[in-house]
DRENNUNU-357220 format. One record per atom (N, C-alpha, C, CB): residue in three letters; x, z, y. Coordinates in Angstrom, 2 decimals, decimal comma, always signed. Glycine has a CB too. Layout:
REC  ala  X  Z  Y
...
# end
This chain:
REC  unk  -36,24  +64,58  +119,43
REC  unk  -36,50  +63,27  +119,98
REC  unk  -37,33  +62,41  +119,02
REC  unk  -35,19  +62,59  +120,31
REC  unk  -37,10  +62,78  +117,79
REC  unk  -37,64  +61,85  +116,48
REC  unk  -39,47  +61,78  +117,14
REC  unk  -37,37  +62,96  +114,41
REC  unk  -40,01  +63,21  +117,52
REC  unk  -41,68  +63,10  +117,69
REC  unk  -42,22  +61,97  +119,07
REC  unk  -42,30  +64,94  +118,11
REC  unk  -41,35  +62,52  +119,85
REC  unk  -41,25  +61,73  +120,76
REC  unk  -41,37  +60,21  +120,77
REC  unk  -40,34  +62,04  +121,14
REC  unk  -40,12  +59,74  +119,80
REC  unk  -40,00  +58,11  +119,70
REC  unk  -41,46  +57,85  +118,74
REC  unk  -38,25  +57,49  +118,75
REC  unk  -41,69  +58,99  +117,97
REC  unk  -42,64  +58,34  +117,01
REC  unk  -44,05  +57,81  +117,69
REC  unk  -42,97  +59,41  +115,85
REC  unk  -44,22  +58,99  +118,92
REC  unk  -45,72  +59,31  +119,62
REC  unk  -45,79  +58,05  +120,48
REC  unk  -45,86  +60,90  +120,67
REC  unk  -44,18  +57,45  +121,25
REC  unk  -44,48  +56,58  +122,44
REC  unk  -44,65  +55,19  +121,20
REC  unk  -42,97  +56,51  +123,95
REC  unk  -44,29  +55,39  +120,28
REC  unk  -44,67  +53,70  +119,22
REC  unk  -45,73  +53,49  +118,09
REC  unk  -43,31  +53,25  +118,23
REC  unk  -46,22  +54,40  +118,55
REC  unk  -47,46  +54,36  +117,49
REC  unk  -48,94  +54,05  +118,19
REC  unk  -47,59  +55,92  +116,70
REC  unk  -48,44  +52,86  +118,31
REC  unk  -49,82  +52,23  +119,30
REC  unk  -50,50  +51,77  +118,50
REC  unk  -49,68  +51,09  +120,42
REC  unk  -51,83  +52,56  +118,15
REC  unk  -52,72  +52,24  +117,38
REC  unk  -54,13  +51,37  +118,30
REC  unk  -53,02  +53,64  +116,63
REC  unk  -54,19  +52,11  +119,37
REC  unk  -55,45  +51,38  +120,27
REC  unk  -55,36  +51,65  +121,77
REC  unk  -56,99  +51,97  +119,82
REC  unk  -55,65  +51,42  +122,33
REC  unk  -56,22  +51,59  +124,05
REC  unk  -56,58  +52,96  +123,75
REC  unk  -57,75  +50,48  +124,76
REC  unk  -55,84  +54,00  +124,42
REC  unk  -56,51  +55,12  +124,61
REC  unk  -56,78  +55,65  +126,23
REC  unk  -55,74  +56,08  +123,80
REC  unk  -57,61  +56,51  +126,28
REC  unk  -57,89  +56,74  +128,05
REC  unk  -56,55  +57,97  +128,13
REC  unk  -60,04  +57,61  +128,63
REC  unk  -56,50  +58,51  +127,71
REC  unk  -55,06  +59,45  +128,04
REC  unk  -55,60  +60,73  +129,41
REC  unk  -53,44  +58,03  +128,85
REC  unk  -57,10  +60,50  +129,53
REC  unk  -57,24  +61,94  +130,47
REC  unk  -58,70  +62,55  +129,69
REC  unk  -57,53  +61,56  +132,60
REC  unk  -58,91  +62,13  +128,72
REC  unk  -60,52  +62,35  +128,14
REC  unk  -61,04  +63,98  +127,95
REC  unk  -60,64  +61,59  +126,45
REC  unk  -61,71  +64,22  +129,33
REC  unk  -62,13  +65,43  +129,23
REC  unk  -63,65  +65,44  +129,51
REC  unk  -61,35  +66,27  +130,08
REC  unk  -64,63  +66,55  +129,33
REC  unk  -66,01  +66,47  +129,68
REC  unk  -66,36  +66,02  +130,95
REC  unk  -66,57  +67,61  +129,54
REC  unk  -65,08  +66,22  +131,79
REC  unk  -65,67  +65,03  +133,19
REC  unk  -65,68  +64,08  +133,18
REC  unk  -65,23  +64,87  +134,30
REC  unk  -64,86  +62,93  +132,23
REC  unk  -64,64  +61,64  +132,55
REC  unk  -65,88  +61,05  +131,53
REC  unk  -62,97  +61,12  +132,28
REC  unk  -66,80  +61,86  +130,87
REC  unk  -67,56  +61,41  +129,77
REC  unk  -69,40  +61,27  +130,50
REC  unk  -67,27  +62,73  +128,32
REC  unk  -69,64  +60,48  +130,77
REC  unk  -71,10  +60,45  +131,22
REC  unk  -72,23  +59,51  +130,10
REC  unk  -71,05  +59,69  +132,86
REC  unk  -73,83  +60,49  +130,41
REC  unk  -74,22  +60,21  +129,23
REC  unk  -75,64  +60,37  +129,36
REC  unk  -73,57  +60,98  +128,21
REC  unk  -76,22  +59,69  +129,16
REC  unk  -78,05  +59,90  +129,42
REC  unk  -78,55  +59,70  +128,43
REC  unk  -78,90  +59,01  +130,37
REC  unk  -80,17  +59,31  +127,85
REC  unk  -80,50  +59,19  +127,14
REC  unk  -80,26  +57,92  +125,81
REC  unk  -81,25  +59,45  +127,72
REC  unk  -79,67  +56,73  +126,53
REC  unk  -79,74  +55,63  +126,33
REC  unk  -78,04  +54,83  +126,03
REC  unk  -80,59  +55,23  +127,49
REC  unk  -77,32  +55,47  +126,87
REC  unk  -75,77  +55,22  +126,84
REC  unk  -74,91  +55,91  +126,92
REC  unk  -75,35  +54,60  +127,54
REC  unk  -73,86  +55,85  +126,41
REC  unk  -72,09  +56,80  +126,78
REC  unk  -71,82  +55,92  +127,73
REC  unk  -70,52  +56,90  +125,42
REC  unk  -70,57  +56,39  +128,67
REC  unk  -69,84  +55,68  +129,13
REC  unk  -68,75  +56,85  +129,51
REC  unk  -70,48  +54,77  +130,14
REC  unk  -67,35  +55,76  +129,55
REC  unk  -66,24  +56,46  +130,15
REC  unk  -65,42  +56,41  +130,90
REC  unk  -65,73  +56,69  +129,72
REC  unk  -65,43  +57,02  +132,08
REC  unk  -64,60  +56,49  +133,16
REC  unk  -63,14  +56,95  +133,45
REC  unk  -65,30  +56,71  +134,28
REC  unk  -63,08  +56,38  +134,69
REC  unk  -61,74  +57,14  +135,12
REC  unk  -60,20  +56,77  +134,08
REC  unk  -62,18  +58,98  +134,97
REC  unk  -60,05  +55,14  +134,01
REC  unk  -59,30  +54,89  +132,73
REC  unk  -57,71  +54,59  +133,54
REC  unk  -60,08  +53,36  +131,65
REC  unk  -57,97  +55,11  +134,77
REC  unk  -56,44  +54,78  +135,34
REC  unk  -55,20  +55,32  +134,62
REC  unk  -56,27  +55,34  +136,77
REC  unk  -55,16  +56,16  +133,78
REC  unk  -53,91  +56,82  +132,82
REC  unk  -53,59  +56,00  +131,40
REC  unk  -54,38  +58,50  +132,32
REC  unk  -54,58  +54,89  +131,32
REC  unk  -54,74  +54,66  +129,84
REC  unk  -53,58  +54,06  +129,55
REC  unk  -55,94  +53,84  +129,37
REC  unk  -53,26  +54,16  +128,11
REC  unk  -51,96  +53,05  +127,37
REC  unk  -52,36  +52,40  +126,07
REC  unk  -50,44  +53,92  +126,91
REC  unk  -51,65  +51,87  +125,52
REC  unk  -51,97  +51,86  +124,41
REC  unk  -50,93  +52,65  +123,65
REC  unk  -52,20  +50,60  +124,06
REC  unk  -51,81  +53,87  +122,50
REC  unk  -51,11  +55,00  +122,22
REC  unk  -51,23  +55,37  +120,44
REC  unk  -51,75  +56,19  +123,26
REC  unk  -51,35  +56,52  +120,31
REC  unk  -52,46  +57,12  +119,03
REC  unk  -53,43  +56,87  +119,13
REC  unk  -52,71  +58,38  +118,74
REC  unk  -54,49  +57,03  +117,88
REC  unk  -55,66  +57,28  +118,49
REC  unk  -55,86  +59,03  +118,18
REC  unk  -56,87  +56,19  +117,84
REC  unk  -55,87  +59,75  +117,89
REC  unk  -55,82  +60,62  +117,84
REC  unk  -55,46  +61,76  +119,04
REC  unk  -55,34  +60,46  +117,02
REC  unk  -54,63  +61,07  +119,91
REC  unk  -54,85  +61,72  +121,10
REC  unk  -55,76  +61,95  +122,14
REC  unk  -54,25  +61,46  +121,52
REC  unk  -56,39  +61,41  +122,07
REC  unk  -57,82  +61,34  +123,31
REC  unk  -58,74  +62,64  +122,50
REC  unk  -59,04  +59,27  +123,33
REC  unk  -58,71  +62,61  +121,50
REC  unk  -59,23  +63,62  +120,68
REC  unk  -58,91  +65,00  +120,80
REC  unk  -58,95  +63,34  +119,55
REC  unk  -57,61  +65,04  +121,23
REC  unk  -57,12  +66,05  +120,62
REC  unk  -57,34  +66,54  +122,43
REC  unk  -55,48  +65,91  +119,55
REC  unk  -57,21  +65,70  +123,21
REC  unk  -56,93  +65,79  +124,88
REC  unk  -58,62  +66,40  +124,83
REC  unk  -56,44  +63,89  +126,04
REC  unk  -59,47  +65,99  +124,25
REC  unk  -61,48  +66,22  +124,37
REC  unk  -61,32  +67,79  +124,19
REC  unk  -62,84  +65,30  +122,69
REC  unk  -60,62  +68,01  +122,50
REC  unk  -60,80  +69,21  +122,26
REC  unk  -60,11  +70,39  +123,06
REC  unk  -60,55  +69,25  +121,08
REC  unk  -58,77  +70,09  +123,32
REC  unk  -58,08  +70,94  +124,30
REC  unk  -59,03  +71,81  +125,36
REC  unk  -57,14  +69,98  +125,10
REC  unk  -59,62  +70,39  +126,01
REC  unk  -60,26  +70,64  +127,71
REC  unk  -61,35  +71,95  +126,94
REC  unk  -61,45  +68,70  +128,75
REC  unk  -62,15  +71,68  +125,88
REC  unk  -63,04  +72,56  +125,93
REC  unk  -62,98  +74,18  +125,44
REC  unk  -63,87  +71,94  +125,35
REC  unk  -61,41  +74,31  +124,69
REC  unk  -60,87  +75,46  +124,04
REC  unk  -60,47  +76,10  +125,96
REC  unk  -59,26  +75,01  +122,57
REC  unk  -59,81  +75,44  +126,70
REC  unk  -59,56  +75,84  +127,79
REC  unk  -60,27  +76,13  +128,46
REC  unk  -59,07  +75,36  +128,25
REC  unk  -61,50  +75,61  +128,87
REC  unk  -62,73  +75,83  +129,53
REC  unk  -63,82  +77,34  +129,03
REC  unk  -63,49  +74,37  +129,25
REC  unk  -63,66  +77,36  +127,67
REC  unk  -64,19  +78,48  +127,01
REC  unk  -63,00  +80,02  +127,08
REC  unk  -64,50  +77,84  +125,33
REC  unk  -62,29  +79,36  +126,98
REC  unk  -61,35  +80,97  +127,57
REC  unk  -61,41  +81,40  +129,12
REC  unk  -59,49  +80,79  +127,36
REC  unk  -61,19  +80,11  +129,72
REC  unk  -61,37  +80,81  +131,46
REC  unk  -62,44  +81,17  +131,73
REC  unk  -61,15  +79,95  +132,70
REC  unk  -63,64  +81,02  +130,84
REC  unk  -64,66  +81,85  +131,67
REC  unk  -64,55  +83,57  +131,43
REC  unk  -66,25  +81,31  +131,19
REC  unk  -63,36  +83,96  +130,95
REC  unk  -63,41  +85,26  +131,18
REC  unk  -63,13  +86,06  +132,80
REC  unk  -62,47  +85,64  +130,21
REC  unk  -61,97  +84,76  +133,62
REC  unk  -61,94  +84,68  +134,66
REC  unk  -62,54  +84,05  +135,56
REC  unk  -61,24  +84,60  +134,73
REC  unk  -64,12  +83,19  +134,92
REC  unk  -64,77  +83,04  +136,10
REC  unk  -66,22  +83,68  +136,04
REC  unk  -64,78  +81,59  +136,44
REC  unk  -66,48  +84,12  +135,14
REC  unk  -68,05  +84,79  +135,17
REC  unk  -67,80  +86,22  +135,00
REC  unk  -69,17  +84,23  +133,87
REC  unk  -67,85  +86,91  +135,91
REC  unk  -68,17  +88,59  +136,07
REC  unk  -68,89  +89,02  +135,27
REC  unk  -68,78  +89,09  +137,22
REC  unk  -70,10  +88,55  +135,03
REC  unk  -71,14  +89,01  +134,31
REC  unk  -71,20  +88,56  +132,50
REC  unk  -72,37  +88,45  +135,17
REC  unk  -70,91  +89,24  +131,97
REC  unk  -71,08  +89,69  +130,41
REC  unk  -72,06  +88,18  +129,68
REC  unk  -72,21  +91,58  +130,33
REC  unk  -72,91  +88,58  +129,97
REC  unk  -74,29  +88,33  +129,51
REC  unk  -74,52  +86,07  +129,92
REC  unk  -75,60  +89,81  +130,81
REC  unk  -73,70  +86,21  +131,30
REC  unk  -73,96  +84,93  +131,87
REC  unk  -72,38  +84,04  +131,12
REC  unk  -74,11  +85,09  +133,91
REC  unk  -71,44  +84,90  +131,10
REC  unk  -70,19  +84,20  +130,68
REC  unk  -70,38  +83,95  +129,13
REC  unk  -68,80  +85,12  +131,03
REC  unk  -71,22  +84,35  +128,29
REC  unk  -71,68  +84,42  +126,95
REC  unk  -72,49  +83,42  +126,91
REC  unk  -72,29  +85,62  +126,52
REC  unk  -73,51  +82,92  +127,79
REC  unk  -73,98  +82,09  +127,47
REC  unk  -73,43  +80,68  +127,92
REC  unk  -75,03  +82,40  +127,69
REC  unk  -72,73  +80,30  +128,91
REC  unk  -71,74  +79,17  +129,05
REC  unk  -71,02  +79,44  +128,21
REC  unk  -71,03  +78,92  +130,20
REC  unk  -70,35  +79,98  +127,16
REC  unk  -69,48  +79,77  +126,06
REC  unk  -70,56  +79,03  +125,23
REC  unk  -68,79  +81,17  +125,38
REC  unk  -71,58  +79,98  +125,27
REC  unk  -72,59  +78,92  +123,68
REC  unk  -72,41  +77,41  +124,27
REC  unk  -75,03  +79,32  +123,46
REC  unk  -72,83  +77,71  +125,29
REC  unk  -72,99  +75,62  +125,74
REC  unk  -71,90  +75,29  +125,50
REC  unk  -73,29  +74,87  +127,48
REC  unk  -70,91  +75,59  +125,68
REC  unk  -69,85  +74,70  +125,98
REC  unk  -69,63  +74,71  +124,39
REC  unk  -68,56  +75,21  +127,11
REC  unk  -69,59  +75,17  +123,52
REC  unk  -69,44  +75,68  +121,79
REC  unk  -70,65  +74,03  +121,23
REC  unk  -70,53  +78,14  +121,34
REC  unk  -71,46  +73,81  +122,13
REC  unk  -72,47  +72,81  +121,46
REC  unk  -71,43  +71,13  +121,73
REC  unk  -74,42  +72,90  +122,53
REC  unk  -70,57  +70,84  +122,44
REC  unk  -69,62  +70,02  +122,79
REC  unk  -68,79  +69,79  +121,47
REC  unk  -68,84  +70,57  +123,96
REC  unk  -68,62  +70,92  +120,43
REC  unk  -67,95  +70,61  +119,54
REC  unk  -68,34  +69,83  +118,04
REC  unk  -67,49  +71,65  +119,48
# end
């Protein structure tokens, strides 16, 4: 329980609490981030850790979504440039 009490009181800032490569949009000129309906004020370190997750997850399932060798190899590189 100790991590627990520590994680819900350690409100360091406004965090978005869903921050994955979808909620992140980005052109030449600006970031922006949407989709802040989950947010609290939390760690900051979690939104971070929630960024890196999505893309360790995203890079393993493409073993189950690209058939092809050659094409699932190269969506890993892209997704590897995120880090």
């Amino acid at each position: 329980m100790f991590f627990k009490d520590l994680y819900m009181t350690k409100t360091e800032a406004l965090i978005h609490n869903d921050l994955h490569t979808g909620s992140i949009m980005v052109d030449e000129n600006t970031t922006k981030v949407i989709d802040p309906e989950f947010a609290f004020y939390g760690p900051m370190a979690h939104d971070i850790g929630t960024y890196f997750a999505n893309l360790v997850i995203a890079y393993a399932a493409q073993e189950a979504h690209r058939i092809d060798g050659k094409e699932r190899n190269l969506y890993r590189q892209w997704i590897l440039l995120f880090f």
